[in-house]
C-alpha positions in Angstrom: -9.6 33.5 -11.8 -7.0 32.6 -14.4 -8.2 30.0 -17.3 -5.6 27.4 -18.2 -5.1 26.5 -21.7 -7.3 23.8 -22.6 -4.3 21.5 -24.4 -2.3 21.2 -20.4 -4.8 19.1 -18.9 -6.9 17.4 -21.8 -7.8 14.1 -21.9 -5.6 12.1 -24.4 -5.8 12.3 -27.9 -5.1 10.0 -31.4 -2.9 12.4 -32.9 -1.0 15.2 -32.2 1.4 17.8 -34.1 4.1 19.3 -32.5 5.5 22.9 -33.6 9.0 24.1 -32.8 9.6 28.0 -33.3 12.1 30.3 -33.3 11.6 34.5 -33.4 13.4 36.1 -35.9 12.2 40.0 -35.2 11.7 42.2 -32.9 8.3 43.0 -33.2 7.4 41.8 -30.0 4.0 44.0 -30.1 2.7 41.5 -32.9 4.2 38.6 -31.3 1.7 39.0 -28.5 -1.8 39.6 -30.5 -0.1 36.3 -32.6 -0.4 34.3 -29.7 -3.9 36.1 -29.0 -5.0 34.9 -33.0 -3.6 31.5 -32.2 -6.1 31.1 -29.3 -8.5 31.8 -31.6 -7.9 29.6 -34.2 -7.8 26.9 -31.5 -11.4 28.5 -30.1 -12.7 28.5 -33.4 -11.4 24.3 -34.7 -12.7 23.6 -31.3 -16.4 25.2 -32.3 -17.0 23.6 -35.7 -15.0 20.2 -35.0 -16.2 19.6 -31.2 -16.3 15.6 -32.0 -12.9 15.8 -32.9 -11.6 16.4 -28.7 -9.4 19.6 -29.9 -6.8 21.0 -27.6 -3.7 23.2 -27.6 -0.8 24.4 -25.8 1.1 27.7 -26.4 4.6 27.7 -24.4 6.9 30.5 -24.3 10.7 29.8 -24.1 12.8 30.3 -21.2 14.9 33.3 -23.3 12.3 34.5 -25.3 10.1 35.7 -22.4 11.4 38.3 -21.3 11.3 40.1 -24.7 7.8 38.9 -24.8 6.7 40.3 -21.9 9.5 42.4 -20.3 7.7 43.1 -16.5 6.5 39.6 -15.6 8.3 36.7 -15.6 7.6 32.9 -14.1 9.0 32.5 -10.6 11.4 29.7 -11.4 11.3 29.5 -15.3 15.1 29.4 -16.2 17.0 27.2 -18.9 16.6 23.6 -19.8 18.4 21.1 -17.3 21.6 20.1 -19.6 22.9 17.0 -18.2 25.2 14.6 -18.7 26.5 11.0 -17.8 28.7 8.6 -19.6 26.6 8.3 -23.0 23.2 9.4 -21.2 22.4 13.4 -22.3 19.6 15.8 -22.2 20.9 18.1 -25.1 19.2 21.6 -25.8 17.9 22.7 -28.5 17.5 26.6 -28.4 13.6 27.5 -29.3 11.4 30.4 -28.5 7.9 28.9 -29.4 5.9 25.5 -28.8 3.1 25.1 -30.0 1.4 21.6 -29.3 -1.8 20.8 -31.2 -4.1 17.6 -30.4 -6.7 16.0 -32.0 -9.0 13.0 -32.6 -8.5 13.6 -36.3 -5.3 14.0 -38.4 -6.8 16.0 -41.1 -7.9 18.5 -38.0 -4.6 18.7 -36.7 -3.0 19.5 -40.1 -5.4 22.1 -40.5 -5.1 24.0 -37.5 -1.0 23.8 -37.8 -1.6 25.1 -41.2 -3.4 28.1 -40.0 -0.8 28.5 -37.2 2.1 28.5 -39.8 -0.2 31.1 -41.4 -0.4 33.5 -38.1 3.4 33.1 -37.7 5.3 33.3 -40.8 6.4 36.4 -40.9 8.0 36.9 -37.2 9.2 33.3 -37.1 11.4 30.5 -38.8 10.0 26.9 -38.3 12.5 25.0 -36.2 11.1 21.8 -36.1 7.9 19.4 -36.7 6.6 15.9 -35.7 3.3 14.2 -36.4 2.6 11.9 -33.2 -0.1 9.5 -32.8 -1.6 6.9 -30.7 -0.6 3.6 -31.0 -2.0 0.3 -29.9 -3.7 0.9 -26.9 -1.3 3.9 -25.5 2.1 2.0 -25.4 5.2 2.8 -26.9 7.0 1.5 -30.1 8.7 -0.9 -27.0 5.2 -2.6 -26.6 4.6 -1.1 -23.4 2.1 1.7 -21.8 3.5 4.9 -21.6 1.8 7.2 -18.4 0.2 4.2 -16.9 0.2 6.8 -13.6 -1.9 9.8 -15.2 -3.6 11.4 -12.6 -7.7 12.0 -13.0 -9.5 14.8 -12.1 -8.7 17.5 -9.3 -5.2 15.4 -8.9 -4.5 16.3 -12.6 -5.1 19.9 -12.3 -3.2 20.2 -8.9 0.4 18.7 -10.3 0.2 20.7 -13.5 -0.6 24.3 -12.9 0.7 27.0 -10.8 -1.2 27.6 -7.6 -2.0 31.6 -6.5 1.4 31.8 -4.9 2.1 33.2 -8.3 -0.7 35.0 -8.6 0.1 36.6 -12.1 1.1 33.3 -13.7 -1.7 31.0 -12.1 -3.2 28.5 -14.2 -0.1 28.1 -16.1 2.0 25.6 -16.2 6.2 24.8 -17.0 6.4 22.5 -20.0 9.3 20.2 -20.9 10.0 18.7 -24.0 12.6 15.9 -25.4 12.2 14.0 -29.0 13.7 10.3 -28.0 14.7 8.1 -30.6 14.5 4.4 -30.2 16.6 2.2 -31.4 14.7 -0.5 -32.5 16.8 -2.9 -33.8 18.7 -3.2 -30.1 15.7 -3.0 -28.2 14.3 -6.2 -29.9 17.0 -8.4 -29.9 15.7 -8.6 -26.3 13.8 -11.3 -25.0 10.5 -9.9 -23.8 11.6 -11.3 -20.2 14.7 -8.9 -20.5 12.4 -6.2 -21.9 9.9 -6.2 -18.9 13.1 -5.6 -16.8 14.4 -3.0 -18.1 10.8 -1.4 -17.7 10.0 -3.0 -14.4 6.2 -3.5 -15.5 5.0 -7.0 -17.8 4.5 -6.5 -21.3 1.2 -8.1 -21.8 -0.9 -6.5 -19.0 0.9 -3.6 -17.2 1.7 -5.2 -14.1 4.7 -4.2 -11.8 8.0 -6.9 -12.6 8.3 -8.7 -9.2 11.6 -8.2 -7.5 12.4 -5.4 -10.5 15.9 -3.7 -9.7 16.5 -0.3 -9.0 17.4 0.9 -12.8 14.0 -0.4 -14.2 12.2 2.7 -16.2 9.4 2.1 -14.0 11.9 2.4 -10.9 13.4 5.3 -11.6 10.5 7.4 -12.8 8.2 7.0 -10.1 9.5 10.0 -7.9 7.5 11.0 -4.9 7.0 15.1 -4.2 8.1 16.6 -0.9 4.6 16.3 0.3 4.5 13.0 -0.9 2.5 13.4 -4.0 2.4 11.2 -6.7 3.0 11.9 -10.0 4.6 15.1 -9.9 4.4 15.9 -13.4 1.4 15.5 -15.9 3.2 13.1 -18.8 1.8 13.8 -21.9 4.2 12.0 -24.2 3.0 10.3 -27.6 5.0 8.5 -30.2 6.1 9.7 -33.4 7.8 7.6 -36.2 7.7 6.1 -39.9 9.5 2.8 -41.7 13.3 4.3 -40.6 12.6 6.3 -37.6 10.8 5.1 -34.3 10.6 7.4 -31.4 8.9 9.2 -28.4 8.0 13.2 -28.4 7.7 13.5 -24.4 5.5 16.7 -23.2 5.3 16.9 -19.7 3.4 19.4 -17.7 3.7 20.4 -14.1 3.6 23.2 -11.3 7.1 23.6 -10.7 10.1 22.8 -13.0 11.6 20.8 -10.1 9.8 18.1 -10.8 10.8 17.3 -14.4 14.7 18.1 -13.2 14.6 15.0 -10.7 12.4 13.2 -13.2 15.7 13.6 -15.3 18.1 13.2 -13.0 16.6 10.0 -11.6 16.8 8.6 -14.8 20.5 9.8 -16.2 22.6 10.3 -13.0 20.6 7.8 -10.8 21.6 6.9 -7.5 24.8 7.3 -5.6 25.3 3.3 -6.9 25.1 3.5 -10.3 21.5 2.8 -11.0 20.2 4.8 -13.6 17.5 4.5 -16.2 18.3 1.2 -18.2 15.4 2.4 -20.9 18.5 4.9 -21.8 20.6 2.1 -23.4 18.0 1.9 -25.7 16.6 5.4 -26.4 18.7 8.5 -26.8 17.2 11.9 -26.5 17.8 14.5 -29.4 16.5 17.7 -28.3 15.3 19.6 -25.1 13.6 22.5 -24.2 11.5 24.2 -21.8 8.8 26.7 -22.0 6.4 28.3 -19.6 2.5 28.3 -21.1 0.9 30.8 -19.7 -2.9 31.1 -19.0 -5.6 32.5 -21.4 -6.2 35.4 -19.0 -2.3 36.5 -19.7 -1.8 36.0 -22.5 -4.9 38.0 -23.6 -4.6 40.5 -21.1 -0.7 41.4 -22.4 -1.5 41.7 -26.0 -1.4 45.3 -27.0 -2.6 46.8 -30.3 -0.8 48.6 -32.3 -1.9 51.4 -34.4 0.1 50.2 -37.2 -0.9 46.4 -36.3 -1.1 44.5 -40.0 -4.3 43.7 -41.4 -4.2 40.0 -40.9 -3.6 40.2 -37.2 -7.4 41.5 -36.8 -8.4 38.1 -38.5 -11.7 37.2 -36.8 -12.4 33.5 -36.5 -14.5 33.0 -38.9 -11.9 34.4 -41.3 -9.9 30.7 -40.7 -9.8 27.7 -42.6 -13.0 24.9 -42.5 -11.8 21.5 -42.7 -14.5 19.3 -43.1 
């Protein structure tokens, strides 16, 4: 049986770093013991910092897989969902690499993202990187809870990986990511009464808005499955942000990329009336990409040494950096 990567169905964390990559040659061979090294690393944080709740993800871009790993591909990976209406867009920003690292220390994160720069500096260029955290009690810079609906146990698992239909891919799961930035100053000339119905839920406590319309965030994200399931993607979004600059780094994870593409839909088209995600007047999205993360079993099983493999890819763990 296939072992999913720890980071896809962890537990929520205070802190997370987010790592954008690009490939820049073709020494694909490395590329695949790198991601091997970068499971270690995460093995060997996890080990000496066990209080500190450690996970990772590893997600390989639609584009960039099938250099990667040339005979296998993800049933229904394919390219982001670009989509536009009016001023609402999902633009895409072209990456080969995420790499999502989460922690119950900051100092842990940095050090494991400095070790992963480390791995990959010589194959990649650094596209991007935010520093998330957890604020207030798990709400947004908005005030409100982000992923009130997280599903527990089994639930969790079922939404977010890929079942043994795909046998060779099992265990893994299709990642989608957007940075949102807020804008602040709009959002709080609101009155909190306007506030709660633009998200549909009350400020204070989390309660559904009575009578909320049908362009409330709350509305228009809750999307039932064709089996009727509910969620239908694991949201594991966090906000990032510093005096200037407020936003939210949204990670979801799920079993099919269907399910983010109606999540987006839902909220930028809407319905055939005009009712589309009112949280968008208010927060624009600024990048977008999608990735497949692939199990442990895979993406150990597909690394192949080469003879002429450089010294620092046979880095054992205990070669890495001890933050203490």
């Amino acid at each position: 049986m296939n072992q999913a990567q720890k980071g896809i169905c962890a537990e929520p964390n205070l802190h997370a770093l987010y790592l954008l990559f690009n490939v820049v040659d073709d020494d694909v061979a490395s590329m695949r013991v790198k991601l091997t090294t970068l499971l270690d690393i995460f093995d060997h944080f996890d080990d000496e910092h066990y209080e500190a709740m450690i996970s990772g993800i590893i997600g390989v871009g639609n584009a960039f897989w099938d250099e990667l790993y040339p005979h296998k591909r993800p049933k229904y990976l394919s390219t982001f969902p670009d989509m536009q209406c009016e001023d609402r867009c999902a633009p895409v920003l072209p990456c080969d690499l995420f790499i999502q690292i989460r922690a119950d220390r900051l100092d842990i994160c940095q050090a494991i993202g400095i070790e992963v720069m480390q791995a990959l500096k010589l194959h990649t260029e650094l596209i991007e990187q935010v520093q998330a955290f957890r604020y207030l009690d798990g709400r947004d810079w908005t005030g409100f809870v982000i992923s009130d609906d997280s599903p527990r146990g089994s639930k969790k698992f079922a939404i977010s990986l890929v079942d043994e239909n795909d046998a060779d891919f099992s265990a893994g799961s299709y990642v989608h990511i957007q940075r949102y930035r807020h804008d602040m100053s709009k959002w709080q000339k609101l009155s909190e009464k306007n506030q709660q119905q633009v998200m549909g839920k009350t400020k204070e406590h989390n309660l559904d808005v009575v009578n909320t319309g049908l362009d409330s965030h709350s509305f228009r994200t809750k999307l039932v499955g064709p089996l009727g399931e509910y969620p239908t993607l694991l949201n594991q979004s966090m906000p990032y942000g510093d005096m200037s600059t407020q936003g939210l780094y949204f990670v979801s994870c799920s079993a099919h990329p269907n399910a983010f593409k109606h999540y987006l839909h839902s909220r930028i088209y809407g319905d055939e009336n005009g009712h589309y995600d009112k949280l968008l007047d208010y927060s624009n999205a600024e990048t977008g990409a999608v990735f497949f993360a692939p199990s442990i079993s895979f993406i150990r099983k597909n690394a192949i040494l080469e003879s002429n493999t450089e010294p620092d890819l046979e880095k054992t763990p205990q070669d890495f950096g001890n933050a203490e």
